[in-house]
mmCIF file of the protein (N, C-alpha, C, O) and its ligand, coordinates in Angstrom:
data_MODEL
# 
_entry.id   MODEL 
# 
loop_
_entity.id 
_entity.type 
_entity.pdbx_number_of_molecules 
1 polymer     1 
2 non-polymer 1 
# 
_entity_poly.entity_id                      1 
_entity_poly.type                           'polypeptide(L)' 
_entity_poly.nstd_linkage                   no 
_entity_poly.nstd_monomer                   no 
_entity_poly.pdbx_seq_one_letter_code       
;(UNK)(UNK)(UNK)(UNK)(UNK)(UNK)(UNK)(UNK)(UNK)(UNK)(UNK)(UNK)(UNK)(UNK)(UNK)(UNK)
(UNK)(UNK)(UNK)(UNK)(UNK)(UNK)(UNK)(UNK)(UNK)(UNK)(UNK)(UNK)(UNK)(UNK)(UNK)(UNK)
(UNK)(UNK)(UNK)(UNK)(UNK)(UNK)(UNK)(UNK)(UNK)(UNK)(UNK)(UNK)(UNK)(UNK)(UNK)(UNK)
(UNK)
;
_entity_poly.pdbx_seq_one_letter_code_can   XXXXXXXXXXXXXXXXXXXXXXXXXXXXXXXXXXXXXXXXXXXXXXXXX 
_entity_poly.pdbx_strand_id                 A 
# 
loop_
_entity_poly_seq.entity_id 
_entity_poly_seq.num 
_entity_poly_seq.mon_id 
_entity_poly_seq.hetero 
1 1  UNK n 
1 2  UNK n 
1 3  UNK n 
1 4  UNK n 
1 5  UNK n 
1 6  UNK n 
1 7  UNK n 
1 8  UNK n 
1 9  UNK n 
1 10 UNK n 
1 11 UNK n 
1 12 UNK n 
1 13 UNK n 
1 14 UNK n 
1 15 UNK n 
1 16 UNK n 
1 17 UNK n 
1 18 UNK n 
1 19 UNK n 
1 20 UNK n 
1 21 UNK n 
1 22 UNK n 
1 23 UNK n 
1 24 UNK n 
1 25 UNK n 
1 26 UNK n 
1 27 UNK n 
1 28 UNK n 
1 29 UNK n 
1 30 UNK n 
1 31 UNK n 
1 32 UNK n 
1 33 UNK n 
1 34 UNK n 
1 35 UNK n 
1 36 UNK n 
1 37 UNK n 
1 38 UNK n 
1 39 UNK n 
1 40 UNK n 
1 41 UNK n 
1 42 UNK n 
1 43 UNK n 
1 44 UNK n 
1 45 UNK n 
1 46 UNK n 
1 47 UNK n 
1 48 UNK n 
1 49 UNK n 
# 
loop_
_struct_asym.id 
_struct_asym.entity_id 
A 1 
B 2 
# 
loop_
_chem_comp.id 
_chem_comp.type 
_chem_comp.mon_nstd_flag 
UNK 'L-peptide linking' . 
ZN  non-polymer         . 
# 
_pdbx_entity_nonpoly.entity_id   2 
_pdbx_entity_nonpoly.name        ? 
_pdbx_entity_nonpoly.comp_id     ZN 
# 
_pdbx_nonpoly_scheme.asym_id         B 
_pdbx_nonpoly_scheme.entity_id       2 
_pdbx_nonpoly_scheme.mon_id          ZN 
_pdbx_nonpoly_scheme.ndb_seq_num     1 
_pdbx_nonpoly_scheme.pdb_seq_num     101 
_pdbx_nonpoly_scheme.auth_seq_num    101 
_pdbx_nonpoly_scheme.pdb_mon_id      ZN 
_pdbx_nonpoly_scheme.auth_mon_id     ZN 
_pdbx_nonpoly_scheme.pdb_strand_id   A 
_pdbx_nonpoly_scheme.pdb_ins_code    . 
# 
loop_
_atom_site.group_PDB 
_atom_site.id 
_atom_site.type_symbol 
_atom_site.label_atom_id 
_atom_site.label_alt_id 
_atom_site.label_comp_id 
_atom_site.label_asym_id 
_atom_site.label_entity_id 
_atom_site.label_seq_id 
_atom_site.pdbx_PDB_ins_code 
_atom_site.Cartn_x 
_atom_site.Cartn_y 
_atom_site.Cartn_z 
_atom_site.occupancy 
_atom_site.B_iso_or_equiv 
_atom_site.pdbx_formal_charge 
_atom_site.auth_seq_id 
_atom_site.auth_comp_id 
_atom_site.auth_asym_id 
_atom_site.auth_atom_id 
_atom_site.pdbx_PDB_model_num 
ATOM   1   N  N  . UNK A 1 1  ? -59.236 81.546 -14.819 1.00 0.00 ? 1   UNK A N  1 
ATOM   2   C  CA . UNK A 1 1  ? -57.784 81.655 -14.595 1.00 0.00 ? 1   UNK A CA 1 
ATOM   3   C  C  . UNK A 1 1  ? -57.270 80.395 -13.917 1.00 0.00 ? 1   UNK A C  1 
ATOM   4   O  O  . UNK A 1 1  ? -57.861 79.965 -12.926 1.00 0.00 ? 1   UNK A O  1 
ATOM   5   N  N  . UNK A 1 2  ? -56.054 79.701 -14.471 1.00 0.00 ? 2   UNK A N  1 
ATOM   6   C  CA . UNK A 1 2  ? -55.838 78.833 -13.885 1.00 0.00 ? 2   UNK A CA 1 
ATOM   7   C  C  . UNK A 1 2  ? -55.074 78.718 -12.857 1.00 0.00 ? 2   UNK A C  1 
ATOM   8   O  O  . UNK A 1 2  ? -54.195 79.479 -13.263 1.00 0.00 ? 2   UNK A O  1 
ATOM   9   N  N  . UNK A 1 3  ? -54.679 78.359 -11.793 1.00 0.00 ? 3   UNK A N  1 
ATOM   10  C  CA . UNK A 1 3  ? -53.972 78.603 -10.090 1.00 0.00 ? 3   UNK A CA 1 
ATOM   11  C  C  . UNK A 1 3  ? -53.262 77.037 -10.299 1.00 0.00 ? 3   UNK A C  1 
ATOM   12  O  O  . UNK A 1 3  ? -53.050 76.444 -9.241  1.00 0.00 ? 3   UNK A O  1 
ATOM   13  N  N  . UNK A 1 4  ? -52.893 76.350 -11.519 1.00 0.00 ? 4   UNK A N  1 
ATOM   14  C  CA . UNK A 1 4  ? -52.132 75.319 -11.156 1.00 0.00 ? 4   UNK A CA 1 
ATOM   15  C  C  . UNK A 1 4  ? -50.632 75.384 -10.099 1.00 0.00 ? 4   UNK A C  1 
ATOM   16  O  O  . UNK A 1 4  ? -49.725 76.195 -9.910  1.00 0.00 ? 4   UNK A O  1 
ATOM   17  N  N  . UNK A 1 5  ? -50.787 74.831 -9.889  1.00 0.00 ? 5   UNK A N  1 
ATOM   18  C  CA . UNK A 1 5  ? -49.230 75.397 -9.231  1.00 0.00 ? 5   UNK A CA 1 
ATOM   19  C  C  . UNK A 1 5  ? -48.025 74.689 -9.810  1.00 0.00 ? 5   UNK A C  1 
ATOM   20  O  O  . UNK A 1 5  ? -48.365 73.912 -10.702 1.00 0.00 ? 5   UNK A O  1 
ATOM   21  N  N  . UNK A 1 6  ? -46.642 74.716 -9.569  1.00 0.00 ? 6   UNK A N  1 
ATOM   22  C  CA . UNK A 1 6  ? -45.680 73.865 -10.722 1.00 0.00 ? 6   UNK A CA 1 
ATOM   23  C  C  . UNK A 1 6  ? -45.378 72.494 -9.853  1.00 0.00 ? 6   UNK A C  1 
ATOM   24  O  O  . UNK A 1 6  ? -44.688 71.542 -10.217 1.00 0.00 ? 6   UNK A O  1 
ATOM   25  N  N  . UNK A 1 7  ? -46.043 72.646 -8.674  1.00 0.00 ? 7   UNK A N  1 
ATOM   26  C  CA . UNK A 1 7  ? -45.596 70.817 -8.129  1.00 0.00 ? 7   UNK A CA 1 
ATOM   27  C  C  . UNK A 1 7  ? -46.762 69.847 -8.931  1.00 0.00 ? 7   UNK A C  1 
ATOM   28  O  O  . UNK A 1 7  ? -46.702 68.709 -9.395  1.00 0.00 ? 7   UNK A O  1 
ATOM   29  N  N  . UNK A 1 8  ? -47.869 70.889 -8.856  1.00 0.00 ? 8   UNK A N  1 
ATOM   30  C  CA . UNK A 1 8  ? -49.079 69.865 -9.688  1.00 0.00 ? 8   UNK A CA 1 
ATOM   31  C  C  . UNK A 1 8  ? -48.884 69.559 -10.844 1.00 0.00 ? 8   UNK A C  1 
ATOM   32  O  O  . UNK A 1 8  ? -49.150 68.447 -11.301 1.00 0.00 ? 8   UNK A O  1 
ATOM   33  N  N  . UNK A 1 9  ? -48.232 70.804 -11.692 1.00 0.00 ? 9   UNK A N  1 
ATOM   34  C  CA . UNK A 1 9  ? -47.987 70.187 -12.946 1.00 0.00 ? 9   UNK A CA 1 
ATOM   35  C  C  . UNK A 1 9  ? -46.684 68.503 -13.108 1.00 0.00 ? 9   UNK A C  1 
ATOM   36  O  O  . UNK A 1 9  ? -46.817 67.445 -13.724 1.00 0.00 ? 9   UNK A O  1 
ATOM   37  N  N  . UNK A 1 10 ? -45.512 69.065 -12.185 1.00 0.00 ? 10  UNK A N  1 
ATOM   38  C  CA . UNK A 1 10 ? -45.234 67.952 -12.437 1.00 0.00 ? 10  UNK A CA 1 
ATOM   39  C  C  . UNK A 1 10 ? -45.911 66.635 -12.040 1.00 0.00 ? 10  UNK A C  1 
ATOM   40  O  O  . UNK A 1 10 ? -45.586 65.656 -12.713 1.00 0.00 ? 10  UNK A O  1 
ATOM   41  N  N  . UNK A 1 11 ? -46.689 66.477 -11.177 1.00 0.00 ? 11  UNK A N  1 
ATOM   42  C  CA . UNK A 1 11 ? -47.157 65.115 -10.698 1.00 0.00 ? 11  UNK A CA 1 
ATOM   43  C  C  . UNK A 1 11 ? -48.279 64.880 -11.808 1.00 0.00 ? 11  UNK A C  1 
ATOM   44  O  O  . UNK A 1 11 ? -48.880 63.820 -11.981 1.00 0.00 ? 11  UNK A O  1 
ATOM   45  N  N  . UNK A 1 12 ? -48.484 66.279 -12.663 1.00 0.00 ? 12  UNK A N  1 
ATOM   46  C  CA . UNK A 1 12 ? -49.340 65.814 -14.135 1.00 0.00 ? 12  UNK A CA 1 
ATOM   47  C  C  . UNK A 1 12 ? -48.149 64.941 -14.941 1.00 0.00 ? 12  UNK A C  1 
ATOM   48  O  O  . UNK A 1 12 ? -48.136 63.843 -15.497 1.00 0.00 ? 12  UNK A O  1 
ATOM   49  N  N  . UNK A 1 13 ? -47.425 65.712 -14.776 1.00 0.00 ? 13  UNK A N  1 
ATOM   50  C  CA . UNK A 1 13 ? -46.753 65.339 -16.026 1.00 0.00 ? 13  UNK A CA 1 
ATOM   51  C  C  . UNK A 1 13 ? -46.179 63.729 -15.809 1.00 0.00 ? 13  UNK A C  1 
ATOM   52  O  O  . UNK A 1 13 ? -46.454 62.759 -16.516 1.00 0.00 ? 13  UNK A O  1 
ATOM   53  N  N  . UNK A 1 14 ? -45.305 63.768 -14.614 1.00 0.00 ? 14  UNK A N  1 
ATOM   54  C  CA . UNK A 1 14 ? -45.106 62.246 -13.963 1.00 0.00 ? 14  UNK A CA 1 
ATOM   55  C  C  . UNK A 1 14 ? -46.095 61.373 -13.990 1.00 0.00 ? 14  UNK A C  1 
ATOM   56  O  O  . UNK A 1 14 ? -45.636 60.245 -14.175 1.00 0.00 ? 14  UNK A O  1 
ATOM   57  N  N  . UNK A 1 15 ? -47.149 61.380 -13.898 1.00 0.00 ? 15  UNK A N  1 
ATOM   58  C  CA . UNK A 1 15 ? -48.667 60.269 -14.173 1.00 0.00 ? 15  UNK A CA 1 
ATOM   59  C  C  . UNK A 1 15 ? -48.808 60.402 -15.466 1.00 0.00 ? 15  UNK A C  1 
ATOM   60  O  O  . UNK A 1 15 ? -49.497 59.471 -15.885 1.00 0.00 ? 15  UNK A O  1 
ATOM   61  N  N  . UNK A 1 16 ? -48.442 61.207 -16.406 1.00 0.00 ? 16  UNK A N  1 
ATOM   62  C  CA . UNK A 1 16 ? -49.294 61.189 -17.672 1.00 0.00 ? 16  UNK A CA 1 
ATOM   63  C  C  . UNK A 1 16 ? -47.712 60.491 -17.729 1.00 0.00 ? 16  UNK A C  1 
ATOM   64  O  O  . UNK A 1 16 ? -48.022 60.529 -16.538 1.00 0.00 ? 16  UNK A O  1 
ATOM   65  N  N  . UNK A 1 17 ? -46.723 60.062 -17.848 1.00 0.00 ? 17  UNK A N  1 
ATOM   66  C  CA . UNK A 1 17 ? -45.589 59.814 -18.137 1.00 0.00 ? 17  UNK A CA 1 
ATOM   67  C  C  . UNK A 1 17 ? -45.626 58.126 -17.561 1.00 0.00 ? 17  UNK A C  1 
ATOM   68  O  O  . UNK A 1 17 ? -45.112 57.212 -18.205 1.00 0.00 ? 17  UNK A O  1 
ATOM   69  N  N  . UNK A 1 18 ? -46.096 57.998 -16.680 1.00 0.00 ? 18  UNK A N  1 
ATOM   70  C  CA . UNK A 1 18 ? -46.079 56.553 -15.976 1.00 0.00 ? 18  UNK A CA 1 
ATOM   71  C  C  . UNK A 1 18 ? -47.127 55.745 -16.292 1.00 0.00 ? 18  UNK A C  1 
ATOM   72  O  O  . UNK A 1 18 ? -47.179 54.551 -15.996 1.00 0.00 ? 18  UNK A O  1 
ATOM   73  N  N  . UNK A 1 19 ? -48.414 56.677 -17.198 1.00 0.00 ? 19  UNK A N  1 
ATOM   74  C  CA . UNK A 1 19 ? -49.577 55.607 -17.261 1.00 0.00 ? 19  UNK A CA 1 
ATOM   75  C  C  . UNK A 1 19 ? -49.568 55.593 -19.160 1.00 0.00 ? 19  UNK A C  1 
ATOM   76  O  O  . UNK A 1 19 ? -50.174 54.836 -19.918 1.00 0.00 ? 19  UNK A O  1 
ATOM   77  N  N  . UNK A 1 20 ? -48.652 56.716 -19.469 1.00 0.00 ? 20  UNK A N  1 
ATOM   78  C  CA . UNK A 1 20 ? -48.219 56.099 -20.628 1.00 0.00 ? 20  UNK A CA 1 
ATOM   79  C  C  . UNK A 1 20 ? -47.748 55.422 -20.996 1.00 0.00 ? 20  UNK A C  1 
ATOM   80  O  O  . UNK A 1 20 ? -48.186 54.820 -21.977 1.00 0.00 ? 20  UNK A O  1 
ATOM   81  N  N  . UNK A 1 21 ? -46.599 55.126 -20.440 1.00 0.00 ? 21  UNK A N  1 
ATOM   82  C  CA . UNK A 1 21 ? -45.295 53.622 -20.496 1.00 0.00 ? 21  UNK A CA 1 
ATOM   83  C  C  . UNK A 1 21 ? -46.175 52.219 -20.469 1.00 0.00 ? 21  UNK A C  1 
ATOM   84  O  O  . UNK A 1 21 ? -45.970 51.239 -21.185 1.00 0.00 ? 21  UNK A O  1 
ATOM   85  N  N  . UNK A 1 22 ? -47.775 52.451 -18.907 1.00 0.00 ? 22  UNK A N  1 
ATOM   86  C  CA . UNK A 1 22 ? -48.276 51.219 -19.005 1.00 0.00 ? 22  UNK A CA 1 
ATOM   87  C  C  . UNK A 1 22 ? -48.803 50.991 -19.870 1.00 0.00 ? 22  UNK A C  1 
ATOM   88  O  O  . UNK A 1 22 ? -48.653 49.816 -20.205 1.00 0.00 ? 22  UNK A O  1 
ATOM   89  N  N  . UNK A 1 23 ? -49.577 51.702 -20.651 1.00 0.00 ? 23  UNK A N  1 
ATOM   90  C  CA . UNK A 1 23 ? -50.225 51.255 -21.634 1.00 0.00 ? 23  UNK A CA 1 
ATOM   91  C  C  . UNK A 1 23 ? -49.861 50.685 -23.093 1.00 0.00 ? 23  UNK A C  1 
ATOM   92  O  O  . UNK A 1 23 ? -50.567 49.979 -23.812 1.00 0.00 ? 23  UNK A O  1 
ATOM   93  N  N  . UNK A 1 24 ? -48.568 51.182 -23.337 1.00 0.00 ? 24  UNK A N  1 
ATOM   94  C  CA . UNK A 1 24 ? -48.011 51.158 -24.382 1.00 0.00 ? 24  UNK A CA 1 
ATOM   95  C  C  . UNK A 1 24 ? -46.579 49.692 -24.277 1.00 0.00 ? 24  UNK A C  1 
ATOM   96  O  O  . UNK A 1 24 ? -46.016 49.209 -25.260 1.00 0.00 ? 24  UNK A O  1 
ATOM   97  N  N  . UNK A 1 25 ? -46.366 49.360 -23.017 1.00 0.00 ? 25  UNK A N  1 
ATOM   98  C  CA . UNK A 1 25 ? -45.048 48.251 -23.013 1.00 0.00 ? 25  UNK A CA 1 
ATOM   99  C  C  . UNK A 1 25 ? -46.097 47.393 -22.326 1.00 0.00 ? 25  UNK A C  1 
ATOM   100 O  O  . UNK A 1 25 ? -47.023 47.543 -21.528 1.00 0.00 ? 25  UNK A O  1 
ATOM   101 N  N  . UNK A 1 26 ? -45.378 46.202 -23.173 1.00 0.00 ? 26  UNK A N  1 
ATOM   102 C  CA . UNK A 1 26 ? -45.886 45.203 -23.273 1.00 0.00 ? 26  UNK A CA 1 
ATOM   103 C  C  . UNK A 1 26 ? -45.598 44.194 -22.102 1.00 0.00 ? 26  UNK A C  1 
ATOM   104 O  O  . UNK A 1 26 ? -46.336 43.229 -21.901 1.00 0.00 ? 26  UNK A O  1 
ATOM   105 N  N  . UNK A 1 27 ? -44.582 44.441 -21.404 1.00 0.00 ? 27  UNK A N  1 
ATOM   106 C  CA . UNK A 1 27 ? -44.356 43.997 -20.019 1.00 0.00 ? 27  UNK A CA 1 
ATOM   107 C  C  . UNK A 1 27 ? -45.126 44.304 -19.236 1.00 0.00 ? 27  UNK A C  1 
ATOM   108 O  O  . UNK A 1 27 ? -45.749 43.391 -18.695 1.00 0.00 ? 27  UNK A O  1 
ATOM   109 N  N  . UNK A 1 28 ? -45.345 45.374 -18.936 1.00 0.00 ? 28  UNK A N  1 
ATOM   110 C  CA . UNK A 1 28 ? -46.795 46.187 -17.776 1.00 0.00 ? 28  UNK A CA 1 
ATOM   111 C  C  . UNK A 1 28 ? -47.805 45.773 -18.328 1.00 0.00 ? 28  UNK A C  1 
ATOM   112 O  O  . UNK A 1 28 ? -48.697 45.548 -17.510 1.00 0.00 ? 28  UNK A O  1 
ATOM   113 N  N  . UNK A 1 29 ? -48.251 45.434 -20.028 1.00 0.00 ? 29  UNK A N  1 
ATOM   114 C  CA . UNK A 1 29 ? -49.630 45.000 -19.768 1.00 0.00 ? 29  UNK A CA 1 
ATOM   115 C  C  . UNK A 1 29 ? -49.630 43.741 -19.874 1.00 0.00 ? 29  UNK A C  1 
ATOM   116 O  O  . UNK A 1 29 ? -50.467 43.148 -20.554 1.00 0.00 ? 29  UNK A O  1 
ATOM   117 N  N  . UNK A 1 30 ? -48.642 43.126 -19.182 1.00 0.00 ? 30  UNK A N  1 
ATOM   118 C  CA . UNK A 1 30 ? -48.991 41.772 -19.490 1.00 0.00 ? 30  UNK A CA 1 
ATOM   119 C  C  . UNK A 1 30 ? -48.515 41.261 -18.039 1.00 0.00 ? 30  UNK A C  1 
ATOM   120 O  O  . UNK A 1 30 ? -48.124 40.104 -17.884 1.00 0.00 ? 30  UNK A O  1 
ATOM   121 N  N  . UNK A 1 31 ? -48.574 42.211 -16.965 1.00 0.00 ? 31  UNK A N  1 
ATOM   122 C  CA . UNK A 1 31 ? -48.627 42.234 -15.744 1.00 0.00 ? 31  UNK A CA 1 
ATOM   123 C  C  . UNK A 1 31 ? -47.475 42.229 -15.077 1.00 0.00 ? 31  UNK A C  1 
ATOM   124 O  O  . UNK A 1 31 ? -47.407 42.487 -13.876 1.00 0.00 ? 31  UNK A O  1 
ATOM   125 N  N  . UNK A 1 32 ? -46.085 41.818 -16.096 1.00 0.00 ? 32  UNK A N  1 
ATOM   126 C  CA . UNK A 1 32 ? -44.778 41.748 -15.300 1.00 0.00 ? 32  UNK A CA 1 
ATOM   127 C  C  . UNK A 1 32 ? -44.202 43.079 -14.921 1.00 0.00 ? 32  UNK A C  1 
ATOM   128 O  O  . UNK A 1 32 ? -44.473 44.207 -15.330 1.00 0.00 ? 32  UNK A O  1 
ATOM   129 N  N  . UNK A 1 33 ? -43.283 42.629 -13.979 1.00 0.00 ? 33  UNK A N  1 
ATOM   130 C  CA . UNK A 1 33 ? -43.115 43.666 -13.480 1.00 0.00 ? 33  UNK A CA 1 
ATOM   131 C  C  . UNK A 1 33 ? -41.751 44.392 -14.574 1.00 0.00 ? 33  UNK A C  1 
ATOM   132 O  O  . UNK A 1 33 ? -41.272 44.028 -15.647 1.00 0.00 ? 33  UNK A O  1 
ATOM   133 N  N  . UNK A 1 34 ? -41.558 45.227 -13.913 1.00 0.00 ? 34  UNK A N  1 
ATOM   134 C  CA . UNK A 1 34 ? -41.497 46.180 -15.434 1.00 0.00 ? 34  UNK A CA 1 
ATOM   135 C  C  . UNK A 1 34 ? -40.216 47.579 -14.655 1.00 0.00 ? 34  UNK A C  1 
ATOM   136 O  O  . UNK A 1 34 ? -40.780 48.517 -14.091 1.00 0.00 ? 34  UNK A O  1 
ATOM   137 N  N  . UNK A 1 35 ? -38.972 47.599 -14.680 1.00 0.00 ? 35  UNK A N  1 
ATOM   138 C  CA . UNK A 1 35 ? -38.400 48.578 -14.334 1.00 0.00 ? 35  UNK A CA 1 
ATOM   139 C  C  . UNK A 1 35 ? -38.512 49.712 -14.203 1.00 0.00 ? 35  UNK A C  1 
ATOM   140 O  O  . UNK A 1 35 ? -38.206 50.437 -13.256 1.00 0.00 ? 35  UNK A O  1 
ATOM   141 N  N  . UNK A 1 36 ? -39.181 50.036 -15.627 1.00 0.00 ? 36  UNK A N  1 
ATOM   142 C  CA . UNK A 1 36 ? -39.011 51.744 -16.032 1.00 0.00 ? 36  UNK A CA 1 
ATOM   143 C  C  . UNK A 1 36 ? -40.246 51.772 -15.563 1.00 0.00 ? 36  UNK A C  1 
ATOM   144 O  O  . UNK A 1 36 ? -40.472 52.970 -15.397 1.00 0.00 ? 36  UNK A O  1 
ATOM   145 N  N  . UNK A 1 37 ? -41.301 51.094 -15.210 1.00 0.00 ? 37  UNK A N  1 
ATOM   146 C  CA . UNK A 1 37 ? -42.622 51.293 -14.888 1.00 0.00 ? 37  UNK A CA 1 
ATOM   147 C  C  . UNK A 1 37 ? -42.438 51.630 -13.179 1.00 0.00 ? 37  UNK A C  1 
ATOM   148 O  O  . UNK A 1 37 ? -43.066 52.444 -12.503 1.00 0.00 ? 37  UNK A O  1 
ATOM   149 N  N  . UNK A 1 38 ? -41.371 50.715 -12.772 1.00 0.00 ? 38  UNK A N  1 
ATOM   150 C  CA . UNK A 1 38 ? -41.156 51.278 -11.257 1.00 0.00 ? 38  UNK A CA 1 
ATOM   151 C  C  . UNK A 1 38 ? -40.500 52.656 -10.968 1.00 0.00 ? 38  UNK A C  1 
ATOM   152 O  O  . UNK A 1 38 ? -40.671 53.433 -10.028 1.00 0.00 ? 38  UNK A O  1 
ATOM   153 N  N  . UNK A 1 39 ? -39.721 52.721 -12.030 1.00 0.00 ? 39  UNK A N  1 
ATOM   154 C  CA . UNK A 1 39 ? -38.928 53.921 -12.000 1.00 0.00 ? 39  UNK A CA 1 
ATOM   155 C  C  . UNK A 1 39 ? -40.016 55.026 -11.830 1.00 0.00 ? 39  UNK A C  1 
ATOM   156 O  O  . UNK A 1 39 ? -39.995 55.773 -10.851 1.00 0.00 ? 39  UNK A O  1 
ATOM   157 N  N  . UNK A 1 40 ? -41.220 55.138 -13.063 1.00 0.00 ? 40  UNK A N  1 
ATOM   158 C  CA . UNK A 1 40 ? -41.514 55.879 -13.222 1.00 0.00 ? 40  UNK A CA 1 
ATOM   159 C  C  . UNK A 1 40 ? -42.891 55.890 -12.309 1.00 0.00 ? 40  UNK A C  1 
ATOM   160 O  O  . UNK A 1 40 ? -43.586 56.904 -12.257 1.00 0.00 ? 40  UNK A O  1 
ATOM   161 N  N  . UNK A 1 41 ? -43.140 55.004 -11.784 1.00 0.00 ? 41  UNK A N  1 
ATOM   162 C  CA . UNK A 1 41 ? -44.032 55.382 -10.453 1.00 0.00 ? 41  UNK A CA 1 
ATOM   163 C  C  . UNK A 1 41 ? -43.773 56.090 -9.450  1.00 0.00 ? 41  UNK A C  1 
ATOM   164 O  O  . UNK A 1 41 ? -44.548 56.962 -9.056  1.00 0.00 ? 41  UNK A O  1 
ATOM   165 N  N  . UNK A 1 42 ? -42.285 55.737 -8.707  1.00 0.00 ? 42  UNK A N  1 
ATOM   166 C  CA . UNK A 1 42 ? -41.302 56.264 -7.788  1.00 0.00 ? 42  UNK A CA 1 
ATOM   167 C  C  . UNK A 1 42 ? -40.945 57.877 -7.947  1.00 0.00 ? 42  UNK A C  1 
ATOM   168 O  O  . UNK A 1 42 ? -40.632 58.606 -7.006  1.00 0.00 ? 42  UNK A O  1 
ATOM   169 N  N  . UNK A 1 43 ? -41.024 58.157 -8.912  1.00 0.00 ? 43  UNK A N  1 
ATOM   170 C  CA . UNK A 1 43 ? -41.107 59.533 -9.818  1.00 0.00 ? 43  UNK A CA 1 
ATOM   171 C  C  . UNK A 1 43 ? -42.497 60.654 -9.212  1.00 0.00 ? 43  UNK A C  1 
ATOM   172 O  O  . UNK A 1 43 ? -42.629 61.712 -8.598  1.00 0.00 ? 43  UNK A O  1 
ATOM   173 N  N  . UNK A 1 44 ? -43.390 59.522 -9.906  1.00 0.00 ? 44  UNK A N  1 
ATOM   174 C  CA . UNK A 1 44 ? -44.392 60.144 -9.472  1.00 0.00 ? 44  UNK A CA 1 
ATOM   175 C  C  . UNK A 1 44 ? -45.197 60.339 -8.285  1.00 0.00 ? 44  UNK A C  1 
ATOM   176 O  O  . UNK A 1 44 ? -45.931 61.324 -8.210  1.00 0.00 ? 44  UNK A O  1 
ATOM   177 N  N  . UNK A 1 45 ? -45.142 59.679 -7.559  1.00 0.00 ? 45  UNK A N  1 
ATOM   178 C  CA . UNK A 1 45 ? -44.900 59.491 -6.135  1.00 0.00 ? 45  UNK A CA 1 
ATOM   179 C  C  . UNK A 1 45 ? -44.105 60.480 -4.817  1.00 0.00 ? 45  UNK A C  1 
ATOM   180 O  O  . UNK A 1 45 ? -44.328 60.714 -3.629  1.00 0.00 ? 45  UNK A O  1 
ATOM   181 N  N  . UNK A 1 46 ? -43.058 60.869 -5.866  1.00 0.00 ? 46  UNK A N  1 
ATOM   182 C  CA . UNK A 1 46 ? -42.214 61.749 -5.415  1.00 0.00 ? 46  UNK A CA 1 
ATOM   183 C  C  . UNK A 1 46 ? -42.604 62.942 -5.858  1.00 0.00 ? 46  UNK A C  1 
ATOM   184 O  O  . UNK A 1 46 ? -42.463 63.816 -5.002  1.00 0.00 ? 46  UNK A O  1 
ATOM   185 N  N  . UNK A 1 47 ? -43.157 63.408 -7.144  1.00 0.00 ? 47  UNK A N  1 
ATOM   186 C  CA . UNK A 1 47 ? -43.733 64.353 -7.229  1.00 0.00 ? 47  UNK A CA 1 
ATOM   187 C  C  . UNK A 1 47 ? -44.820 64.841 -6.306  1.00 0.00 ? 47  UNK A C  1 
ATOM   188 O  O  . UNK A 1 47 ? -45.110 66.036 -6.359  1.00 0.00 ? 47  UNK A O  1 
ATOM   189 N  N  . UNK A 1 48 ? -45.354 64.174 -5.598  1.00 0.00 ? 48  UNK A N  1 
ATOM   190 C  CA . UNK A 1 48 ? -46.803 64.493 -5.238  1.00 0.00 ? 48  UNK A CA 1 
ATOM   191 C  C  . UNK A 1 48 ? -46.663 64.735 -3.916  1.00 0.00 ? 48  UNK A C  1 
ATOM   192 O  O  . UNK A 1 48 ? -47.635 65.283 -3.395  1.00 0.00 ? 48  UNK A O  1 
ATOM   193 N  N  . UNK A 1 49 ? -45.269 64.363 -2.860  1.00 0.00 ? 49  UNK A N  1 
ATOM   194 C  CA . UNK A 1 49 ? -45.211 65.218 -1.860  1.00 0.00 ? 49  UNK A CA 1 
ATOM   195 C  C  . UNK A 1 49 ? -45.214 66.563 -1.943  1.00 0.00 ? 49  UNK A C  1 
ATOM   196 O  O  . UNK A 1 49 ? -45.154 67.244 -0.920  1.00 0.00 ? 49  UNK A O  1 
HETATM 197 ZN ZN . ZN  B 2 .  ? -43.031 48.812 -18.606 1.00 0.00 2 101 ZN  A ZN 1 
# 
């Protein structure tokens, strides 16, 4: 049985959301810095309080 709780899911969902963007834009992998990549760290970050 799973006991996720719904803050964990979002800080799933916010990391699977922020380490998708890196992998896929070409700004983050090419080390610059990258807006939506901050955005979406800040996100997740915030999820995890
Ligand atoms: Zn990016």
């Amino acid at each position: 049985m799973k006991t996720t709780t719904r803050a964990e899911q979002t800080d799933d969902v916010a990391y699977r959301a922020w380490i998708g963007h890196t992998t896929t834009c070409a700004a983050c992998r090419a080390g610059v810095a990258c807006p939506t990549a901050v955005r979406l760290g800040r996100a997740w970050r915030e999820a995890r309080r």
